[in-house]
C-alpha positions as CSV (number, residue, x, y, z in Angstrom):
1,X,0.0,0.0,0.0
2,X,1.6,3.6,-0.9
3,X,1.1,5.6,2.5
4,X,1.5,8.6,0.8
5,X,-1.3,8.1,-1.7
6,X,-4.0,11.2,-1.0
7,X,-6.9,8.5,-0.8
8,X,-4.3,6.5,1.4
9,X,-6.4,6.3,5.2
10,X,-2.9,8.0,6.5
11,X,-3.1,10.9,4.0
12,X,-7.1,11.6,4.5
13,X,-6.8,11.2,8.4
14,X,-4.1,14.1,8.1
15,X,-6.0,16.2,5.7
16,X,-8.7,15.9,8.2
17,X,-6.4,16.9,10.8
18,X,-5.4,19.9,8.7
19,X,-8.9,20.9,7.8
20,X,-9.9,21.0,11.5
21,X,-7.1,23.1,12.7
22,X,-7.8,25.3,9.7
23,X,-11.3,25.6,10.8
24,X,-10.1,26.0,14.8
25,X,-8.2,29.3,13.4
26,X,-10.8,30.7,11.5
27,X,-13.1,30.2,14.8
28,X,-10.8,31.6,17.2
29,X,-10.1,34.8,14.7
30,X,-14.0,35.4,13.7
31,X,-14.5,35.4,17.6
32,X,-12.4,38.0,18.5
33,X,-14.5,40.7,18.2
34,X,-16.9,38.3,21.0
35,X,-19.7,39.8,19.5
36,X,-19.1,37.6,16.2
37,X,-18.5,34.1,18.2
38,X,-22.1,32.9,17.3
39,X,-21.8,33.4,13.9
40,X,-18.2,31.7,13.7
41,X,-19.3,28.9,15.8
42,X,-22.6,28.4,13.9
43,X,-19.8,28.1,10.6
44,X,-17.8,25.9,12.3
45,X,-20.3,23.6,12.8
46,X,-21.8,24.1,9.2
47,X,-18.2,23.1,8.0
48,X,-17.6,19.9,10.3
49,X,-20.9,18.5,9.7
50,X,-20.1,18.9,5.6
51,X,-16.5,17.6,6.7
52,X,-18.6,14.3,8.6
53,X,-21.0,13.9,5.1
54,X,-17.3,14.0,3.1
55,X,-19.0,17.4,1.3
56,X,-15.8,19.9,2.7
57,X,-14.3,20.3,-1.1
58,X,-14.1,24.2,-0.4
59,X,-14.0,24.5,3.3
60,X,-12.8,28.2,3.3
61,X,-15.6,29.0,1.0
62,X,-17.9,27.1,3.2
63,X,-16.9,28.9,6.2
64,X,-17.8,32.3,5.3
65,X,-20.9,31.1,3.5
66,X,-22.4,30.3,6.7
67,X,-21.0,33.0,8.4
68,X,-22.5,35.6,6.3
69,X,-25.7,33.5,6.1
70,X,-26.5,33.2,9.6
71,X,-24.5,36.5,10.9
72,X,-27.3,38.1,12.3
73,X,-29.6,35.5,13.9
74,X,-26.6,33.5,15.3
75,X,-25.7,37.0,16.6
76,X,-29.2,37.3,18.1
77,X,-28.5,34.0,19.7
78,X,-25.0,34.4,20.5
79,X,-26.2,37.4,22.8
80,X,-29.3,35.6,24.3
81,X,-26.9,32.9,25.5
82,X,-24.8,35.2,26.9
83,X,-27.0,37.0,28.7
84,X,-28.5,33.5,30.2
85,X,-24.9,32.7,31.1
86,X,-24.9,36.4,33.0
87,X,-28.2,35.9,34.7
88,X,-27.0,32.4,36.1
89,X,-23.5,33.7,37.5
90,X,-25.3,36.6,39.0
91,X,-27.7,34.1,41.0
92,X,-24.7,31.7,41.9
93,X,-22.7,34.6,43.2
94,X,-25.9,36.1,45.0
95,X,-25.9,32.9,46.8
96,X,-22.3,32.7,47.1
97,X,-21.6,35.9,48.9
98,X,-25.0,36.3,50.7
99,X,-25.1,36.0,54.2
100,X,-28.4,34.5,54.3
101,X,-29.2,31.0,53.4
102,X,-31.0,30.3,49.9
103,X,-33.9,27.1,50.6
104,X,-32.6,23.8,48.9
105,X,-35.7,24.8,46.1
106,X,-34.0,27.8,44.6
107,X,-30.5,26.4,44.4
108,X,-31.7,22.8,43.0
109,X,-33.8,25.6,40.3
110,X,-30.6,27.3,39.4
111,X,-29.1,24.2,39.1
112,X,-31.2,22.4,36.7
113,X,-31.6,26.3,34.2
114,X,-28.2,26.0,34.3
115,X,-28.1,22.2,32.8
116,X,-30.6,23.6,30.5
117,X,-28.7,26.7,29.1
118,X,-25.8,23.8,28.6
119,X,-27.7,21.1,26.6
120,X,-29.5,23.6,24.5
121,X,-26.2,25.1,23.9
122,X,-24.5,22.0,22.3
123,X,-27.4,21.9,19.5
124,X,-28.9,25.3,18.9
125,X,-25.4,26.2,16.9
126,X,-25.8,23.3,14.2
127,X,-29.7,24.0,14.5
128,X,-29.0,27.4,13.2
129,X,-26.5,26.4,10.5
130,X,-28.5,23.3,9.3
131,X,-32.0,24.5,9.8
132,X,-34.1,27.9,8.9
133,X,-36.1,29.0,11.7
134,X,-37.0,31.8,13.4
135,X,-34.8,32.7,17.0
136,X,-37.2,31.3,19.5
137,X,-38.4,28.2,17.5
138,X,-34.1,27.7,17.2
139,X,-33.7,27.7,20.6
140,X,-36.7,25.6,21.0
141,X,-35.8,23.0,18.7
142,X,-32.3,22.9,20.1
143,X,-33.5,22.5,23.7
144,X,-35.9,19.6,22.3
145,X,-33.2,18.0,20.8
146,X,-30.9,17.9,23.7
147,X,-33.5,16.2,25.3
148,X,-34.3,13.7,23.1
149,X,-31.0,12.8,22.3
150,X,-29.5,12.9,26.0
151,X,-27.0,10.5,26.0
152,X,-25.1,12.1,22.8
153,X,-26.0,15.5,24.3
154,X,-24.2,14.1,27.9
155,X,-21.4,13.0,25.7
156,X,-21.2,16.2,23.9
157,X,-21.3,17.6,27.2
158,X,-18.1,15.7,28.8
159,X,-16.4,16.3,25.7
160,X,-16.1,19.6,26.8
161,X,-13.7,18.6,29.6
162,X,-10.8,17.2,27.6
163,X,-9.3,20.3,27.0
164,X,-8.8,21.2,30.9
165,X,-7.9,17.9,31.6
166,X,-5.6,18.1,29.0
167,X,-3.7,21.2,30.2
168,X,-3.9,19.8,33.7
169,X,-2.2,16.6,33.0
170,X,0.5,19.0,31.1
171,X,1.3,22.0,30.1
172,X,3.0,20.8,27.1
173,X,-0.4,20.0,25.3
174,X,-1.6,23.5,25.5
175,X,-0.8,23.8,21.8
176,X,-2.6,21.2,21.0
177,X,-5.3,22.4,22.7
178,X,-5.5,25.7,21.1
179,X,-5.0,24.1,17.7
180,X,-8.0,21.8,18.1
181,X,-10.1,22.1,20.7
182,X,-13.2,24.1,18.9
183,X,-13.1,22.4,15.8
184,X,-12.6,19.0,17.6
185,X,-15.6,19.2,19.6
186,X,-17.5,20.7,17.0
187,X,-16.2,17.4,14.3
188,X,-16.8,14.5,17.7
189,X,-20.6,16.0,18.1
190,X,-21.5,16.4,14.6
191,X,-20.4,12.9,14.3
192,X,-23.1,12.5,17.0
193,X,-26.1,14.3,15.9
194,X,-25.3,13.9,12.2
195,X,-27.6,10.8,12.1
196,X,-30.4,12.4,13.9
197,X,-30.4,15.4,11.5
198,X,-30.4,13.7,8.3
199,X,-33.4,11.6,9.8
200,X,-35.2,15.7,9.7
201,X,-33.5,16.5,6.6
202,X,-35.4,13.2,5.1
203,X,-38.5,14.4,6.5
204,X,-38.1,18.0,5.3
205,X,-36.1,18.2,2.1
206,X,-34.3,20.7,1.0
207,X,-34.9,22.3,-2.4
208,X,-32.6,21.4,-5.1
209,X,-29.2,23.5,-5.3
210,X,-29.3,26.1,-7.7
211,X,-26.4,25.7,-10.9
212,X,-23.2,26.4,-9.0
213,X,-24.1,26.5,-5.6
214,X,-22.6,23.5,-3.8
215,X,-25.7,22.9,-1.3
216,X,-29.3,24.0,0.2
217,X,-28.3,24.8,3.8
218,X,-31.5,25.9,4.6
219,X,-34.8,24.1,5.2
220,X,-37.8,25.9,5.5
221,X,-39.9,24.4,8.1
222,X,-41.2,24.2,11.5
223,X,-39.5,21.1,13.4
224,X,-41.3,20.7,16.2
225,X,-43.2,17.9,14.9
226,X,-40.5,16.1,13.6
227,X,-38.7,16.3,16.7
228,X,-41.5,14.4,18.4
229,X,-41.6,11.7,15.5
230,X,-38.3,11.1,16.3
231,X,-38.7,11.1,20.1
232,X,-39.5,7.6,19.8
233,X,-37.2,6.1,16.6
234,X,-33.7,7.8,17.9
């Protein structure tokens, strides 16, 4: 076998490698601005799950497609979530400092909005890339996802811990970690959810691509029934 073949397993796993810490870049400098993160993220995510359906011939183009695309709902998003995140930090640091003791209630409440916010989080990003809809039906969708597919979502979750654990076990891999870490999260969980979404793309189908254009991103539709058909066959 010639290793150095490009359709050679070696040469395709480090093209894939290359592609995702292409993609990690382009995340890391579209987020700078912060106010921009929801829009790269919802790219990134655009661009792994085409990397995970082998569709990532022009993953530059592809990139900035979705970034464009979706700048200013994933924006809209972007800030709701970040505003969520706020409200929940200002609760847990109410509690923290406060001299008086908060009942079991309030703090088991904050505790499961906050596991809420989280799950949603892993799937209303590739909802927004994959799907058109409008903000709140978005978030909805995403939460109702999380939900039905909780043991990928806990997964997706967990994944989120390798890059401390990483730098904890040595500082030597913090290279690696800021190579990879957003593009390799956002590759392992649409590997996950990749399934569940072409099972809503089947349902809803998109219209054909026009001459030239390499793909529909966008279906028009309301998911929530499809969700709940699926609620039962994931």
């Amino acid at each position: 076998m010639n290793f150095f073949n490009l359709e050679s397993p070696l040469m395709r796993a480090l093209s894939r490698v290359a592609d995702l810490m292409i993609l990690n870049f382009l995340t890391l400098v579209c987020s700078i601005p912060v106010i921009t993160a929801g829009a790269a993220l919802t790219a990134l995510h655009y661009s792994c799950l085409k990397m995970v359906r082998d569709e990532d011939s022009y993953l530059i183009k592809a990139y900035f497609k979705s970034f464009r695309e979706n700048f200013r709902q994933a924006t809209i998003i972007w800030v709701l979530l970040l505003l969520a995140v706020g409200a929940i930090a200002a609760d847990i640091a109410i509690m923290y400092y406060s001299v008086m003791e908060f009942p079991f209630i309030i703090r088991l409440a904050i505790l499961l909005v906050s596991l809420m916010i989280l799950c949603t989080s892993m799937y209303v990003f590739p909802m927004q890339a994959k799907f058109a809809n409008p903000v709140r039906r978005t978030i909805k969708n995403a939460f109702m996802t999380s939900m039905i597919q909780f043991p990928k979502t806990l997964l997706m979750v967990l994944l989120l811990f390798v890059a401390p654990v990483m730098i904890f076990l040595s500082d030597i891999l913090i290279p690696v970690v800021f190579l990879f870490f957003f593009s390799f999260h956002a590759y392992l969980s649409a590997l996950l959810y990749n399934k569940f979404f072409l099972k809503l793309e089947a349902q809803n189908p998109a219209p054909r691509p026009e001459p030239g254009e390499d793909d529909k991103r966008i279906f028009h539709d309301e998911l929530d029934p499809s969700l709940s058909d699926h609620n039962v066959s994931r």
